[in-house]
N, C-alpha and C positions, 0 to 999 in steps of 0.2 A: 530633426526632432518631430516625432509625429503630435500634433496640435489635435485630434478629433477625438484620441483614445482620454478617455477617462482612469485615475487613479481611485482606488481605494489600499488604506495600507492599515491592516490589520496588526493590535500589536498587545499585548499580553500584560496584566501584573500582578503583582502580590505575592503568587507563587506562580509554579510551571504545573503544567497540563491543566488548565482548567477547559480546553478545548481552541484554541484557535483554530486548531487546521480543522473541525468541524462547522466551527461559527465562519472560516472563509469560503469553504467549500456549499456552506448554507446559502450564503448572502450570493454567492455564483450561481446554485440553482434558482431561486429567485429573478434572476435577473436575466439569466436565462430561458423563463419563463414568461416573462415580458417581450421576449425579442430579439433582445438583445446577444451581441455577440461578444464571449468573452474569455477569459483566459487564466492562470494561476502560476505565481510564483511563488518560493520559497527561499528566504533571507535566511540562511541559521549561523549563528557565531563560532562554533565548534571550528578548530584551526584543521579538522583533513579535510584530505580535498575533497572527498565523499565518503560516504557511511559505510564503501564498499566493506570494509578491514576492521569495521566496529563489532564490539561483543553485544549481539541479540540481548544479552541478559540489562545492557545500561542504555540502548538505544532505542532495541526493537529492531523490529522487521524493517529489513532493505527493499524498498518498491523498486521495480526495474520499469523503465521507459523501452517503448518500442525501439529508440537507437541505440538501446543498450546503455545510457545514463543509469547509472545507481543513485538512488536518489533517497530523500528522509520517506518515512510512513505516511504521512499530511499527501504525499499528492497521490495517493491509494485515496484517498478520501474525497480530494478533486476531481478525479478521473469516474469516482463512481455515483459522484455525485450530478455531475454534470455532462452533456455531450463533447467531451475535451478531449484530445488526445496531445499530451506535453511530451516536452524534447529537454535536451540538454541545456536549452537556457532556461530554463523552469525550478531550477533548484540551484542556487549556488552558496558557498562555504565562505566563510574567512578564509578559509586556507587555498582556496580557488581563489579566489577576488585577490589575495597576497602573489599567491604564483605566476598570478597574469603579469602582477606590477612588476616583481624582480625581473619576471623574463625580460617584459617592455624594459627595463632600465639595464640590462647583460647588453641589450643589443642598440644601446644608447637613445629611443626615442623619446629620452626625457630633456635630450640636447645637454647631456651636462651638469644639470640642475641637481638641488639637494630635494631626496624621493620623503614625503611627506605624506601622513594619516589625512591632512587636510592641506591640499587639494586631491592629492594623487589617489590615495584609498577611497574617496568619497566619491569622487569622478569615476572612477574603476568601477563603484556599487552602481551609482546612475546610469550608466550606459548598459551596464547588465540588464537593468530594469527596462530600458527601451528595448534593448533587442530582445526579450520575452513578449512584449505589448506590441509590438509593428501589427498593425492593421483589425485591429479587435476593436470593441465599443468602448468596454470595460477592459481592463487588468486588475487582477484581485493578487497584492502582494502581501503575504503576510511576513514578521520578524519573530524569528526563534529566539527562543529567550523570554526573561523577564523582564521590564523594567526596573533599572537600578544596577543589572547588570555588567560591570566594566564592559565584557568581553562584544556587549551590542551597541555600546557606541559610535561606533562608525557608520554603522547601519543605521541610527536613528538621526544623528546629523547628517548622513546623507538623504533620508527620506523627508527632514526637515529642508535641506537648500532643495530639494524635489520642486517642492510647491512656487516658490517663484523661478523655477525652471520653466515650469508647463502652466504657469499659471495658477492664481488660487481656487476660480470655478471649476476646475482638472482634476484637483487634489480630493481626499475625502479621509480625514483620519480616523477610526473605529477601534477603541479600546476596549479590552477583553478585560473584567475585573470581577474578586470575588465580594460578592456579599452576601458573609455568615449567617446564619440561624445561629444562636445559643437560645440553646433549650433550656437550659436555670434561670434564663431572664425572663424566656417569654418572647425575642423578639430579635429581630435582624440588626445588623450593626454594619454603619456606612464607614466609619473609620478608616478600614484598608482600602475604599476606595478612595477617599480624599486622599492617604497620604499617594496613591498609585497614579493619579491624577499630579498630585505636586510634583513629584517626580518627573512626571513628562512635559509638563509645564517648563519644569526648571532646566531642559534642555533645548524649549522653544519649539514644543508641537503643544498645542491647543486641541485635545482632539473633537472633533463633531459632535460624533456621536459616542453613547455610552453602551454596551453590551453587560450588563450585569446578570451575574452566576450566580444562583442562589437558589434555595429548595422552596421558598415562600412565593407566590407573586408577590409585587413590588405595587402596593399601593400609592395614591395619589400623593400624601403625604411623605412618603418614602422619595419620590421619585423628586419631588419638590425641595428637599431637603439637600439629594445628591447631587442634583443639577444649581441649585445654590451657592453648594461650597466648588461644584469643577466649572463654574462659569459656563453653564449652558441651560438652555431653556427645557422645561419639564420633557416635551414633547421629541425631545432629542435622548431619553435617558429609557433603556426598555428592558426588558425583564428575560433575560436569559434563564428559564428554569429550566431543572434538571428533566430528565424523562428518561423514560423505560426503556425506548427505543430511538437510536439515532437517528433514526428515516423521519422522525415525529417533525426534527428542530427546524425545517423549510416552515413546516405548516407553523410551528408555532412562532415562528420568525413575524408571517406573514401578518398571523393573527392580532401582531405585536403593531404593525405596522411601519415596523423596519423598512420595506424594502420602498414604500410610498416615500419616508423620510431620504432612503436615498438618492431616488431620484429626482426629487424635490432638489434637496442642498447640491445634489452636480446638475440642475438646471437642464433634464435629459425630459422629453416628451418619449410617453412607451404607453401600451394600450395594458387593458389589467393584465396578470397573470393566469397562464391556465395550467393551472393545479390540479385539475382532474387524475391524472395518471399517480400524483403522490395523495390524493384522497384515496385513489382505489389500492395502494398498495398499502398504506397503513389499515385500509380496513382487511386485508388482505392478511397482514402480521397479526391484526389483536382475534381473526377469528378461524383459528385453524380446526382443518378436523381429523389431524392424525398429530402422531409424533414418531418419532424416532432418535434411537440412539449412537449415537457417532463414537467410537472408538481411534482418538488420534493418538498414537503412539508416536512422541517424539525423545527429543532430550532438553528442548526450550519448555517443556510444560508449566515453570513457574511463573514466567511470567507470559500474560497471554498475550502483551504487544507483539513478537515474537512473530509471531502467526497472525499478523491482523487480518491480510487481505485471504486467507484461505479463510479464517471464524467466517468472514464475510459473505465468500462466496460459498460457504456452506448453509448459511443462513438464506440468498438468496436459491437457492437450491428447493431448500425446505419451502420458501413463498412461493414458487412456481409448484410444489406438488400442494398444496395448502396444508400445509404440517411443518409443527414446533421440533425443532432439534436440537436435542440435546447432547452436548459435547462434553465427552469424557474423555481429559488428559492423562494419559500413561506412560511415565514416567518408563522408558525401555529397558534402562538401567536396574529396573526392579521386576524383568520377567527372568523367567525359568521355565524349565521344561516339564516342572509339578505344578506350576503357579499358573502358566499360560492359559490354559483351561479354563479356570476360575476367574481370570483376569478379563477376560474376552468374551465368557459365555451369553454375559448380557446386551453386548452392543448387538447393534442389525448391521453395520459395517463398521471398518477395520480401515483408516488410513493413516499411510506413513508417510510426510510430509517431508519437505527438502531440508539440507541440514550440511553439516561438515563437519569433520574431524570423525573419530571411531570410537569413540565415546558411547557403551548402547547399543551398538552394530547386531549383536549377536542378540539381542532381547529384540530388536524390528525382524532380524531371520524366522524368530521362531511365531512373529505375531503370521509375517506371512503364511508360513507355513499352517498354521493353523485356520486360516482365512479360504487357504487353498483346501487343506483337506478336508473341511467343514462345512466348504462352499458358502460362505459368508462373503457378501458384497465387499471386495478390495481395489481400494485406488490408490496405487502408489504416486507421487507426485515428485522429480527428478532423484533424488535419494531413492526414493519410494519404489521406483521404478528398477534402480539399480539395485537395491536391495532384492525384488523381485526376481529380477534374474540372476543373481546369486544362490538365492533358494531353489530356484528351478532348476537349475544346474546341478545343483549339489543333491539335491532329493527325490528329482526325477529324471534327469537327464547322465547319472549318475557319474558326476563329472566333483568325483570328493571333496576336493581340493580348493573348488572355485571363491573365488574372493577377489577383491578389488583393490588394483596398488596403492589404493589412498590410505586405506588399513593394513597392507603385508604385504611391502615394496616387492622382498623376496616369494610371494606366491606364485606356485609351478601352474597356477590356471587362471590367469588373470582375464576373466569373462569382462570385467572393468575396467578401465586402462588410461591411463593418459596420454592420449591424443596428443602427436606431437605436429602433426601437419595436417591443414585442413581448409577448407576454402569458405569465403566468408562474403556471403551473398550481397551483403549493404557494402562492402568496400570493394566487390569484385575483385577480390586479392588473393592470395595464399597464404596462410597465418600461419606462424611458426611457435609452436612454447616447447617448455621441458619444464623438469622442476626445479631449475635454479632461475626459473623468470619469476618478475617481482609476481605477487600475486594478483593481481587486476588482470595481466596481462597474458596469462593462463586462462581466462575467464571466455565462455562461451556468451556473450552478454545482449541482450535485446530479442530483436523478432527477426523467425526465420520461417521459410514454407517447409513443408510436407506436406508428402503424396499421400493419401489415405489405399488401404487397399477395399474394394469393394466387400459388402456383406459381412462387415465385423461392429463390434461394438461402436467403434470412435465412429466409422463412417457413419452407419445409424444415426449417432449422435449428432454430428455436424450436417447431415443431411447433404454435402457435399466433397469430393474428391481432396481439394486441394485448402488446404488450411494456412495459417503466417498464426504465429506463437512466440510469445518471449520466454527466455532463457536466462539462464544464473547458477552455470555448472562448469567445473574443471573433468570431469572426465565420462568417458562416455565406453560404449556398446562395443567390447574388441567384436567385428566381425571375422575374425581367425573362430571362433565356435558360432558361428552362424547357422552355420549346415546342421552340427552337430544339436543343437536347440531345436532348428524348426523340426531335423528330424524325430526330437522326443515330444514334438507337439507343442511346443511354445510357438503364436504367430505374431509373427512384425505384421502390425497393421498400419503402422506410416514412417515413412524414410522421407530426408531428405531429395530432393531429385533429380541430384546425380548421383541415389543410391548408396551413398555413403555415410550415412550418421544414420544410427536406428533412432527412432524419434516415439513411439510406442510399442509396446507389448502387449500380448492378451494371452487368454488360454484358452484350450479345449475343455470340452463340458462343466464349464462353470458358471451360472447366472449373469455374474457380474464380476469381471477382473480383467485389470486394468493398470497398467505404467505409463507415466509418460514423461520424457527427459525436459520437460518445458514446465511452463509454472502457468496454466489454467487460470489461477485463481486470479491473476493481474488484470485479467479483462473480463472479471465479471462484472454485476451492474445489478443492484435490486430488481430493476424493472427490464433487465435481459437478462436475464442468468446465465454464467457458462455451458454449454453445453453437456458437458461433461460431470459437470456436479449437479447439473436437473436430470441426469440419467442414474447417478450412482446412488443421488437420493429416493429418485423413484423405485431402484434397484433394493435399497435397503429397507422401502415402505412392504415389498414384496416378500422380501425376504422374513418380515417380521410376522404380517400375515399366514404365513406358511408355516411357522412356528407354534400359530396360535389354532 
């Protein structure tokens, strides 16, 4: 058991989303910023194993980990928030923490024994939690869920026997709670927090510190009130307010004197924080001098979790050219071949973002096409991209037919294809699917290289040859029309490099246009932007210029 790493376990109530995975992701930059060195997990109660197989519309967006881990949305928030790069023990399930146990008891290492919630499930979550923390300052674990939750139980009595595991100087409990504004009264109301506080009381965590949500700051008397009834001192109880922009909550963390409290109560020496770099990029957000319009053509457009880390990295896109971007969802399902025109004319680019099923297909063909023939900055993004070379096929390469078997098992041109053999860089193997394998297991999943080819857009972009990118796709690039493409002028500007998975697309004489079978957006970063979205925003800054 590592004795040096420090715990914080972040933990939610009242209701769900009031931000956890952004107040843990906060409190990591912060501490980070001190020195220190640290790390993120994700507790979530839901019983699959991963979010791979969940509906975008009740989950949201799947972040994918560079080992191809499919993971919740919270560690897109981790990952951008701080210098971290997570793995497969960074997120784990009820339903992972359950599958360990039956395996371990199928092949008897419970000696026999009758397999129990307590010890065996709780034992199961605790060790998870060291093998995420080996050798960091800090681990910042947050619990999905709410308190009062049945389904987090297990998770919370194990985070409670945590602390006389590692110690109680080790430990650090941080509860996420709402406190209301009502407007007819005049005044905030601490109610849901005491009873969010009883609640975890009455499971036997105490927690530290208090994070409180609320649109008001939290004056002296407020604060003295709350820390009152949850048995802790004013000084521990701090004002989580709302804000415009998420990049804002470090600094206001700070300003709170959060992060001095935490180090304080884990008894940790760290010199101040240097903040300078999130000083210059919020001044960076609130004062831009261009804008732009974004045209994302999906089929998730109602709900915007869906898309979190692409919103993102199109945002950090916009802060590197210093210009507000404005995103407009389109709904693909509602184009036409009279409408498309009208639909599109206003954005400065046009992207089609990663997706599944065929739902829409044919309203992202004609956004391409339109993109293409109007010379409108386009970045397809792995759908996106495959969508692109369906269009090109079909409209310029004159290849009628072309479509992809994931939409028309039976089409005579399948430019799109499921890949049934293929070699898999991180396991040095040869991976076999078809379509009767479960669906995970069809999955092209995490970071893989490409070779860029010289003097095209991506290599520009990356200013280097050889790239590693993550991935979250069942089918890919039939090179049986390879020839027949480049010949009509579509250019593969990065392959894998043994030459066999196309990994980008571009085109001839078009400002900006652009596919790529990988997901970009995974490793953007406020204050690094991807590459590729600080070229296609700059692309669409031009593009609007030219208009004007």
């Amino acid at each position: 058991m590592n004795k040096k790493t420090k715990y914080i376990f972040v933990t939610g109530g009242v209701l769900s989303s009031l931000g956890k995975g952004l107040a843990s992701a906060s409190i990591g930059a912060l501490l980070e910023a001190r020195g220190l060195s640290i790390t993120f997990q994700k507790l979530d109660p839901y019983i699959n194993v991963d979010p791979g197989t969940m509906n975008p519309f009740q989950h949201g967006e799947v972040f994918v980990l560079d080992d191809g881990t499919e993971t919740d949305l919270d560690l897109g928030h981790y990952e951008r928030f701080a210098n971290v790069r997570l793995g497969k023990d960074s997120n784990f399930t009820t339903g992972k923490i359950y599958y360990s146990v039956i395996q371990k008891e199928r092949r008897g290492e419970y000696l026999g024994g009758t397999v129990q919630v307590i010890p065996h499930i709780t034992d199961e979550i605790k060790n998870s939690i060291l093998l995420a923390a080996d050798g960091v300052d800090v681990a910042i674990v947050e619990i999905g869920g709410t308190i009062g939750d049945i389904e987090s139980l297990p998770f919370l009595e194990a985070i409670r026997q945590f602390r006389s595991d590692v110690g109680k100087d080790n430990v650090l409990y941080i509860h996420l709670t709402l406190v209301p504004y009502i407007a007819t009264a005049g005044e905030v109301k601490t109610k849901p927090t005491q009873h969010s506080v009883k609640e975890l009381r009455s499971i036997g965590i105490q927690p530290n510190i208090l994070l409180c949500r609320t649109q008001q700051v939290l004056n002296d008397s407020i604060k003295e009130k709350i820390a009152l009834f949850c048995n802790l001192g004013k000084d521990e109880v701090f004002t989580a307010i709302d804000v415009k922009n998420i990049y804002e909550v470090p600094l206001n963390y700070h300003q709170e004197g959060l992060d001095e409290k935490i180090v304080e109560l884990l008894n940790m020496w760290t010199p101040a924080p240097r903040l300078e770099a999130w000083h210059d990029l919020i001044r960076r957000i609130e004062n831009p001098k261009d804008e732009v319009t974004i045209a994302i053509v999906g089929k998730y457009v109602d709900l915007r979790e869906s898309y979190k880390s692409l919103n993102e990295a199109l945002f950090h896109g916009g802060v590197f050219n210093e210009s507000k971007v404005h995103l407009e969802f389109v709904d693909s399902e509602t184009i036409t071949e009279s409408n498309v025109a009208a639909i599109l004319s206003k954005a400065d680019g046009v992207l089609v973002p990663g997706g599944f099923g065929s739902r829409g297909v044919e309203g992202k063909i004609m956004a391409v096409q339109y993109a293409r023939e109007n010379k409108v900055p386009y970045f397809g993004i792995c759908l996106g991209m495959q969508i692109a070379v369906i269009e090109y096929a079909r409209h310029v390469a004159g290849i009628k037919n072309a479509h992809s078997t994931e939409f028309d098992i039976d089409t005579p041109d399948p430019v799109i294809y499921l890949m049934k053999e293929w070699y898999d860089e991180k396991t040095d193997t040869i991976q076999k699917r078809d379509v009767t394998s479960d669906k995970g297991a069809t999955m092209r999943l995490g970071k893989y290289p490409c070779k860029l080819v010289e003097d095209t857009l991506a290599c520009k972009a990356y200013c280097e040859d050889m790239i590693s990118e993550r991935h979250r796709h069942r089918y890919e690039f039939n090179q049986e029309y390879l020839d027949a493409l480049k010949e009509a002028g579509l250019i593969i500007s990065g392959m894998s490099p043994d030459q066999t998975l196309v990994e980008i697309v571009e085109i001839e004489d078009h400002p900006w246009f652009l596919g790529c079978q990988f997901h970009p957006e995974f490793k953007s970063r406020p204050m690094n932007p991807h590459p590729l979205f600080r070229d296609f925003i700059g692309a669409a800054l031009k593009y609007k210029k030219s208009k004007n």
